[in-house]
C-alpha positions as CSV (number, residue, x, y, z in Angstrom):
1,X,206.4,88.0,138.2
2,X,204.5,91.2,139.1
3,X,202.0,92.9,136.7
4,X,204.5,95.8,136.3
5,X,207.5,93.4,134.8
6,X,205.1,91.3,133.4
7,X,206.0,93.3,129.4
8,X,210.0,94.3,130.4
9,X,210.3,97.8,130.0
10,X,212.0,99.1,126.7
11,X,215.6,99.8,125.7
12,X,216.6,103.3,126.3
13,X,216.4,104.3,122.4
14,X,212.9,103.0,122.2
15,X,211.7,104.6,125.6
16,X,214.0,108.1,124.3
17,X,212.0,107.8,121.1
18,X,208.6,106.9,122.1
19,X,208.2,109.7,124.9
20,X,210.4,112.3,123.0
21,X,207.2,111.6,120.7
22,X,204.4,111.8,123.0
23,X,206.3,115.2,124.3
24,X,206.2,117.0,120.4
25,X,202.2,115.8,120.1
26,X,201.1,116.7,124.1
27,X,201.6,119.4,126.7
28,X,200.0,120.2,129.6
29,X,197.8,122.9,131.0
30,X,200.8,124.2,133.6
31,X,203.2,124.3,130.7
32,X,200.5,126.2,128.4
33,X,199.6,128.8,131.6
34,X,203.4,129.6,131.5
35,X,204.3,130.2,128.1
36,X,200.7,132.5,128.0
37,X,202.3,134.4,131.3
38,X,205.0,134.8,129.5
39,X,203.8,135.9,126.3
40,X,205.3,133.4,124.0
41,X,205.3,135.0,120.5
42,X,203.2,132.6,117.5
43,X,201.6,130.3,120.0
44,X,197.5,130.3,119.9
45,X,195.6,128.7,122.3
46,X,192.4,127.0,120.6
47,X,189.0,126.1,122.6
48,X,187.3,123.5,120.5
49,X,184.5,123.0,122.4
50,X,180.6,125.1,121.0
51,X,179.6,127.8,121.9
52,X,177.5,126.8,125.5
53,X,180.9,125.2,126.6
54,X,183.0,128.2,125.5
55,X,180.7,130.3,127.2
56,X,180.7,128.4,130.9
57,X,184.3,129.5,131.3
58,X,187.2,129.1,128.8
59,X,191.1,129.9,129.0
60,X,192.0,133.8,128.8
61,X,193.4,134.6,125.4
62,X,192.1,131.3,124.0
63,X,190.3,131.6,120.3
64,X,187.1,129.7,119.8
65,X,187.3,127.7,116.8
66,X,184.6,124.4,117.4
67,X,186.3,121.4,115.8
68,X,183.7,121.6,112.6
69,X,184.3,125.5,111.7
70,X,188.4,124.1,111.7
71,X,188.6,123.5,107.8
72,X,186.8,126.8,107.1
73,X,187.9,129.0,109.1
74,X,191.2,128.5,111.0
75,X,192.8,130.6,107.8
76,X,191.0,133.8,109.3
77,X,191.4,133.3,112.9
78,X,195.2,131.4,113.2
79,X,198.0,133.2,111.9
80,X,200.2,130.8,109.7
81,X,203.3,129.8,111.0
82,X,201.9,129.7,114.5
83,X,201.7,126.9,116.9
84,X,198.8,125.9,118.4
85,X,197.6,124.8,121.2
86,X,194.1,122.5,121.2
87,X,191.9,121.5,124.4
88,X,188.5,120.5,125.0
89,X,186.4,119.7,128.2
90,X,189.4,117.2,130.3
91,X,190.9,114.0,129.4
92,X,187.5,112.3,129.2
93,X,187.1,114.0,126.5
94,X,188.7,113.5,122.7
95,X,187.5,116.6,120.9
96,X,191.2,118.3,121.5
97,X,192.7,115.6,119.7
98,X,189.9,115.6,116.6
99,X,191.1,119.3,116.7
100,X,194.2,119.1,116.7
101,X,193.8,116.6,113.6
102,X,192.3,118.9,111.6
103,X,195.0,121.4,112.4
104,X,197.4,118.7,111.6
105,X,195.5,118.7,108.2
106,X,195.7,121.8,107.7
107,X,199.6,122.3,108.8
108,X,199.8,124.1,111.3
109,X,202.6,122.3,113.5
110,X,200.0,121.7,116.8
111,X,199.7,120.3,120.2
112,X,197.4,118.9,122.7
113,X,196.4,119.6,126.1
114,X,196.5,117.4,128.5
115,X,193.6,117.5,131.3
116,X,191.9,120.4,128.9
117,X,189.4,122.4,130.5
118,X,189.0,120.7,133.4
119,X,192.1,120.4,134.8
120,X,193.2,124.1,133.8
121,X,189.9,125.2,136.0
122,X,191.2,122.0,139.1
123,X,194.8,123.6,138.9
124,X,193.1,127.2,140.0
125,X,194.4,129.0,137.1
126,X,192.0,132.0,136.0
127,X,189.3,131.4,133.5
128,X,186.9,133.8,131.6
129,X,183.1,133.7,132.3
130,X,180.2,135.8,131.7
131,X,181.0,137.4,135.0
132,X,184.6,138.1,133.7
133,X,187.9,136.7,135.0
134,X,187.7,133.8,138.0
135,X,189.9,131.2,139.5
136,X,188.5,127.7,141.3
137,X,190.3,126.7,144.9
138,X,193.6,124.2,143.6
139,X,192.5,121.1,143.9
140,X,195.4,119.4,145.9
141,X,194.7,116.1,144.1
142,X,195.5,117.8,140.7
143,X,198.1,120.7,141.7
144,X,200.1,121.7,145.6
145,X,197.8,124.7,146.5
146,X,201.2,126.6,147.1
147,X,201.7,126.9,143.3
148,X,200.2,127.6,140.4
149,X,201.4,124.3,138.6
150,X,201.9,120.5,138.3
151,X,205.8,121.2,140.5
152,X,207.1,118.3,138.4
């Protein structure tokens, strides 16, 4: 027996329910650049990261809330009833997911993104510096340089 059949895979209620799951707790940075395009009303995009981090580059629109200032402050800066939206520096990273704890917390309904910063600035989807609005080359390992997104 192979590796992959090694653990059979689930039963189709199992597998529905456990990635329906992972889909209402995760999203991804394509999926997050699209609804922002498109103006989705009540979603708010949330860079957790401090302040040198947020200002190296961050997402345009994004609010900068560091994971400890959450509990004190997200009242002023999040409307209620919005969803949000929580990243950090890339998936080596867990800060997006301590922020989107303390969201959780706090109950806001919330999501993470997947890849965070990094793969946001690897897909070549504009970010704000210093300097003001920028985009990296697509790295074709992360995104087809044709498109600006995932294509799955």
């Amino acid at each position: 027996m192979t590796h992959t059949f090694a653990v059979p895979a689930a039963d189709q209620v199992t597998a529905t329910t456990h990635f329906l799951a992972r889909l209402s707790f995760e999203t991804d940075v394509s999926d997050v650049y699209a609804d922002l395009t498109a103006g989705i009303p009540g979603l708010v995009v949330v860079d957790s990261r401090r302040t040198a981090a947020w200002a190296q580059g961050h997402l345009p629109g994004a609010v900068h809330l560091p994971t400890a200032e959450i509990a004190t402050i997200a009242a002023e800066a999040v409307p209620v009833g919005s969803t949000v939206v929580t990243y950090c520096w890339g998936p080596g990273c867990n800060g997006a997911t301590r922020a989107a704890l303390e969201f959780a917390r706090l109950g806001y309904p919330v999501k993470e993104m997947l890849g965070g910063y990094e793969y946001w600035v690897r897909e070549g989807l504009p970010v704000v510096t210093g300097t003001g609005l920028t985009r990296r080359p697509v790295d074709e390992l992360t995104a087809p340089r044709s498109t600006v997104s995932c294509d799955c």
